[in-house]
C-alpha positions as a printed NumPy array, in Angstrom:
array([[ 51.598, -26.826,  34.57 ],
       [ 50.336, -24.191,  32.15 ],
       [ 46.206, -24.246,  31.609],
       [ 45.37 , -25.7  ,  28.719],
       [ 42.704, -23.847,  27.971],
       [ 44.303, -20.495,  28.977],
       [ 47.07 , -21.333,  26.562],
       [ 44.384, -22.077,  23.46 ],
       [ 42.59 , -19.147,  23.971],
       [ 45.644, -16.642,  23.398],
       [ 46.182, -19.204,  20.601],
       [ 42.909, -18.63 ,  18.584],
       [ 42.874, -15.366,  18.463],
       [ 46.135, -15.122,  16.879],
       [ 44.906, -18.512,  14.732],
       [ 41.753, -16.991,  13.583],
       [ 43.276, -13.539,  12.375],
       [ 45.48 , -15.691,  10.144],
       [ 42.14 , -17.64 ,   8.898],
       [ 40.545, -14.87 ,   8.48 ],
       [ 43.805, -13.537,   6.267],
       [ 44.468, -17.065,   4.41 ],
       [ 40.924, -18.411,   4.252],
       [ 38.657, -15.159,   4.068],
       [ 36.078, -17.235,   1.917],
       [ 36.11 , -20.092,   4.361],
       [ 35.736, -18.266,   7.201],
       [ 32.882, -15.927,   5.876],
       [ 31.197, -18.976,   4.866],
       [ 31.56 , -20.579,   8.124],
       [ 30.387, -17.655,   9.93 ],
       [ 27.126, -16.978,   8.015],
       [ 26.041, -21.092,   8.417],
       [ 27.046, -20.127,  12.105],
       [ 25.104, -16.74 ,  12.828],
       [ 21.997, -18.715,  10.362],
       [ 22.204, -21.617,  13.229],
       [ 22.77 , -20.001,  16.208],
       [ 20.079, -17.943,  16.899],
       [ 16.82 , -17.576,  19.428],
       [ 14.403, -20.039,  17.514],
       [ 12.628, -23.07 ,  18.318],
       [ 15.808, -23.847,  20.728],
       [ 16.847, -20.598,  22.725],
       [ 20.924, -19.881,  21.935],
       [ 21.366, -21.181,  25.481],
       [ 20.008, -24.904,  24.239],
       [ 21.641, -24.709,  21.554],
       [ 25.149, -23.924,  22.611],
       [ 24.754, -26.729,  25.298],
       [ 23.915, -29.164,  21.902],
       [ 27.259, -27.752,  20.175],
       [ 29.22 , -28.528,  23.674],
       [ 27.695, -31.496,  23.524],
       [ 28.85 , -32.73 ,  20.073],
       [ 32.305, -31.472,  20.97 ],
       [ 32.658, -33.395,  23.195],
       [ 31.529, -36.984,  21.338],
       [ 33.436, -35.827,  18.174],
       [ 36.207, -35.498,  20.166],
       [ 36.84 , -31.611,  19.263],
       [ 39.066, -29.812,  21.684],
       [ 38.678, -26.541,  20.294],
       [ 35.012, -26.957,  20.241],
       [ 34.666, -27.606,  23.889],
       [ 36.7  , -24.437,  24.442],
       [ 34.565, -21.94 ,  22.499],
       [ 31.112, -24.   ,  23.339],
       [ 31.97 , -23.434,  26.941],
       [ 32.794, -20.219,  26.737],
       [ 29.523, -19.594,  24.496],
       [ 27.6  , -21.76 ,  26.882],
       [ 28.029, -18.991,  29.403],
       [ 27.719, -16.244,  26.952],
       [ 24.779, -17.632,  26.544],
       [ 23.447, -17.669,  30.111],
       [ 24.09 , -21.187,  30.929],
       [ 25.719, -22.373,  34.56 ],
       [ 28.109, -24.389,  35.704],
       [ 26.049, -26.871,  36.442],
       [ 23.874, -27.125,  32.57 ],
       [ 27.401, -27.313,  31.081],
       [ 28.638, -30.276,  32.874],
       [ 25.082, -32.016,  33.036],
       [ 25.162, -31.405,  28.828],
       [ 28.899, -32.783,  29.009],
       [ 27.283, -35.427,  31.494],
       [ 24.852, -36.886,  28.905],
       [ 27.728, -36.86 ,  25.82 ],
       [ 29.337, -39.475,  28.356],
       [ 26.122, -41.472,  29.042],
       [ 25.957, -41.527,  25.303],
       [ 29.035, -42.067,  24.373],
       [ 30.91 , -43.756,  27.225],
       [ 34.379, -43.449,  28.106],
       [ 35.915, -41.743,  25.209],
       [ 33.718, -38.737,  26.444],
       [ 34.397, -39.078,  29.602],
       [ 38.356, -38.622,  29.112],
       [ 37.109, -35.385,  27.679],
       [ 35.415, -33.521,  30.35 ],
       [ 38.836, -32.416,  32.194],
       [ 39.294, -30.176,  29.12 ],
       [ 35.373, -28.861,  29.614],
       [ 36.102, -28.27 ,  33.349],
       [ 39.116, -26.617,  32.627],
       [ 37.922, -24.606,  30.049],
       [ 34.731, -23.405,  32.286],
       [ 37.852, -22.736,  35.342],
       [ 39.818, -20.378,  32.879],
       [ 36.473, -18.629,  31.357],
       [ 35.03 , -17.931,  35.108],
       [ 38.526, -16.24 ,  36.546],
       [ 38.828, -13.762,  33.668],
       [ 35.174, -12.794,  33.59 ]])
């Protein structure tokens, strides 16, 4: 069986070449709100990427588990801060998050074998 998350990855960047062709506006917006947000402030980049994994993860937002994990580590975080943020999304939210944390695991499995 193919890796999810492997597959998604080559995906987006294909996907977000085309947003950036179709939707320049969109995505310019998007990504000054993003940059804005996700910076060292009160919450270090590190807290704050575990908050976005977090919310991916209640919404339920596949795509947003896959880039929050693989910012989560960008970001310095572990293994272990990524599934104990995924972790508390389930204690929060019960067992629709919980049916999501295979994708977070497999995300954080494809991210740590091609870095």
């Amino acid at each position: 069986m193919a890796n999810r998350a492997e597959a998604f990855f080559t995906q987006w960047e294909e996907d977000q070449g085309k947003m950036k062709e179709l939707a320049p506006d969109v995505m310019r917006g998007f990504g000054g709100l993003f940059q804005a947000v996700m910076k060292d402030g009160a919450l270090s980049v590190r807290e704050k990427e575990l908050i976005a994994l977090a919310v991916g993860v209640a919404v339920p937002c596949i795509p947003c588990i896959n880039l929050h994990v693989k910012k989560c580590l960008e970001a310095g975080a572990t293994r272990e801060q990524i599934l104990e943020a995924a972790g508390v999304t389930v204690m929060m939210r019960g067992g629709p998050s919980l049916t999501h944390i295979p994708e977070v695991i497999e995300a954080l499995e494809h991210l740590e074998q091609t870095t």
